[in-house]
N, C-alpha and C positions, 0 to 999 in steps of 0.2 A: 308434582309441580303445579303451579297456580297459571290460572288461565290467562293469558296475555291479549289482549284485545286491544285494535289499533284502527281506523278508519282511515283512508287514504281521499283525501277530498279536494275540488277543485271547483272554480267559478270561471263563467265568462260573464262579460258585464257592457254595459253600454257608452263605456269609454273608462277614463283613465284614473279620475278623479271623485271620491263617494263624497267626497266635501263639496263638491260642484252638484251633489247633487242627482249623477250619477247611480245605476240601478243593475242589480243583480239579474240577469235573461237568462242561463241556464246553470243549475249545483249537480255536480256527479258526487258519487263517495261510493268508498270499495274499501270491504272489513276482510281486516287480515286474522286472523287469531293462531294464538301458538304459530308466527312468524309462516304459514299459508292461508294461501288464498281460499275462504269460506265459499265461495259462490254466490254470496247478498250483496245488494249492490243496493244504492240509491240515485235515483235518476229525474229531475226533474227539468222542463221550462219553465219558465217563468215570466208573465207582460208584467214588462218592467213600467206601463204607463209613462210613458214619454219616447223619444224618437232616440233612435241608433245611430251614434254617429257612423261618418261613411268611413274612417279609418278602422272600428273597432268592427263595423260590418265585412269590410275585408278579412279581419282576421278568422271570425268564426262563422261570419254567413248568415247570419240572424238578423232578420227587418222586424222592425214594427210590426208592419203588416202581419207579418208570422206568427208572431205572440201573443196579439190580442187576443187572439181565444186560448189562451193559456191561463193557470191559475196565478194569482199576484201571490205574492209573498207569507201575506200573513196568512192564507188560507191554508198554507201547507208548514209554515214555518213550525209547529207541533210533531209535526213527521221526522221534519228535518233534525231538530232537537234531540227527538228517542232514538232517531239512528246513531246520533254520537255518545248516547249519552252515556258516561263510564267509559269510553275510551279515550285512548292516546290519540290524537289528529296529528297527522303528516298532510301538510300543504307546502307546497314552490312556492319559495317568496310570498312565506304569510302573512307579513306587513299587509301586503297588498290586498287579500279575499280575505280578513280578518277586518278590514276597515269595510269593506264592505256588508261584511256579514254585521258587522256590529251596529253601520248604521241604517242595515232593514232592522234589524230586533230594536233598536231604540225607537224606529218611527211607529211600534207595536209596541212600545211601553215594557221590552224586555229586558233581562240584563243581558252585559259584552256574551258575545260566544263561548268567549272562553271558561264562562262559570258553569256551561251545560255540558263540558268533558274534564277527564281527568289529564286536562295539557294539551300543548300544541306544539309541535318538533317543526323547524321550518327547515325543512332538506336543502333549498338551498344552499343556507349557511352552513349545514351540515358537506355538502358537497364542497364547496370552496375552502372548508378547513380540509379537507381529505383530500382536492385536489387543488391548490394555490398556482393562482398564476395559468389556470388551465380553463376554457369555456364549459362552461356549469348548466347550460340549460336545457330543459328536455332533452330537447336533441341529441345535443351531445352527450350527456351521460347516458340515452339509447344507444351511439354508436361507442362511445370507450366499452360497456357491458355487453355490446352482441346482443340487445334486444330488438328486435324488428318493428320499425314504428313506419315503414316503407306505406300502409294505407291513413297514415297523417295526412291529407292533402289539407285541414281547415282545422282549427282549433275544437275540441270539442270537449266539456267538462267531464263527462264520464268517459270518455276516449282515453284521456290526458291524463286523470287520476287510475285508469286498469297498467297505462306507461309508467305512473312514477310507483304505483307498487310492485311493478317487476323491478327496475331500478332501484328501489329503498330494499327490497329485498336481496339483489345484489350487492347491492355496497354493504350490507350488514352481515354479510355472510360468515364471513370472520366470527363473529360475536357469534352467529347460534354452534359455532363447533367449536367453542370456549366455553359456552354454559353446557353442550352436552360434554363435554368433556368433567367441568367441574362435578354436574351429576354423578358420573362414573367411578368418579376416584374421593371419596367423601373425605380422605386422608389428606388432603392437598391444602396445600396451604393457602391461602386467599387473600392476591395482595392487596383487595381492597382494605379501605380503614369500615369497622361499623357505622351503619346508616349511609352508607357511599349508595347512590342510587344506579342501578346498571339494569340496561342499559346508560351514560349520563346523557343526560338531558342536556341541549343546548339552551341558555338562557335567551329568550325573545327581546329583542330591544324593538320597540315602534319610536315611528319618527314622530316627533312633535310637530300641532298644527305649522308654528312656526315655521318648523322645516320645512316641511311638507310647498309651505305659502314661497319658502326661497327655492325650492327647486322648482315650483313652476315660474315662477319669475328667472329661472338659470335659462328653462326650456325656452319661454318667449324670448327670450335675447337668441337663443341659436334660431327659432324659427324666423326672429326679425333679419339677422344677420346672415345669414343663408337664404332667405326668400325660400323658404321652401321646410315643410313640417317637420321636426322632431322625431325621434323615433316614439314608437307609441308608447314603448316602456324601454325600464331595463332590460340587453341582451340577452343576456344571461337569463330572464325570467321568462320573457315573451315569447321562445324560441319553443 
């Protein structure tokens, strides 16, 4: 059987928006291979050169002050690269650290993220087709799975990504005792059609600037309309 290689990654950033300008402060990532956990990890801060807003400092705990003496982006972005590079990436809501990530590599004259792996699975959507109509976010798919996330008290990008590969591992569990099973019985018949990719792969849609530019014009109408902030993200994402 062929080596399955999968990196589990996540960002925390200095607010909500990489088109504002907006800047990446710390990237975790955790390689699964052949569906367990390798024990490599990658772990970085990051001074994101500019100031933390006070909403996004609430979430994860990270000032300015903190980061300066961290490495910026492009100093390590080469690392960050070879760690993914030839795997499959699982990210929460990867709309969101894909725009990010994409635009530290273009302010370094890189291509998208996405050309330095082989794909990008966003578990979110993957979770809301597997549970509809049900809260999707970290959290809650740690308590639906019985995963213990009880020392969560701050956001943390390697914390979060060791969370969503126990999780991605649980919800897939199904599928590795169908492939060893397929193994086992070579006789079986296989209802895929040829070239079916399997695991399937969910297709990634990103929002256009445009959208992007009306749902913060949605947000300012609720902040104006309520006197009082917005939530910092989607629920479902941010939890």
């Amino acid at each position: 059987m062929s080596t399955v290689r999968q990196v589990v990654l996540d960002t925390e950033t200095t607010g909500l928006y990489a088109n504002d300008g907006h800047r990446i402060v710390e990237i975790g990532c955790v390689e699964i291979v052949n569906r367990r956990l390798s024990g490599r990890t990658l772990h970085q801060y990051l001074n994101p050169e500019r100031d933390v807003e006070a909403r996004a400092q609430e979430i994860h705990g990270l000032s300015r002050e903190r980061l300066e003496s961290e490495p910026r982006f492009a100093d390590v972005a080469e690392r960050i690269l070879d760690f993914v590079a030839g795997a499959e990436v699982l990210i929460h809501n990867a709309p969101f650290d894909l725009g990010f990530l994409d635009a530290e590599l273009e302010r370094i004259g890189r291509p998208a993220f996405a050309e330095s792996c082989d794909g990008v699975i966003d578990t979110l959507a993957m979770a809301r087709a597997m549970h509809p109509g049900k809260r999707n976010s970290l959290d809650s798919l740690c308590d639906r799975y019985g995963i213990s996330n009880a020392h969560r008290t701050l956001h943390g990008a390697l914390l979060d990504a060791e969370l969503l590969a126990d999780v991605f591992l649980a919800m897939t569990r199904g599928q590795e005792s169908l492939e060893m099973l397929a193994a086992d019985d070579a006789g079986a018949v296989d209802a895929r059609h040829p070239g079916d990719e399997w695991p399937p792969r969910l297709r990634q849609i990103s929002a256009t600037a445009e959208e992007l530019a009306a749902h913060r014009q949605l947000l300012d109408g609720i902040e104006a309309e309520r006197n009082s902030p917005a939530l910092w993200q989607d629920p479902d994402a941010g939890e």
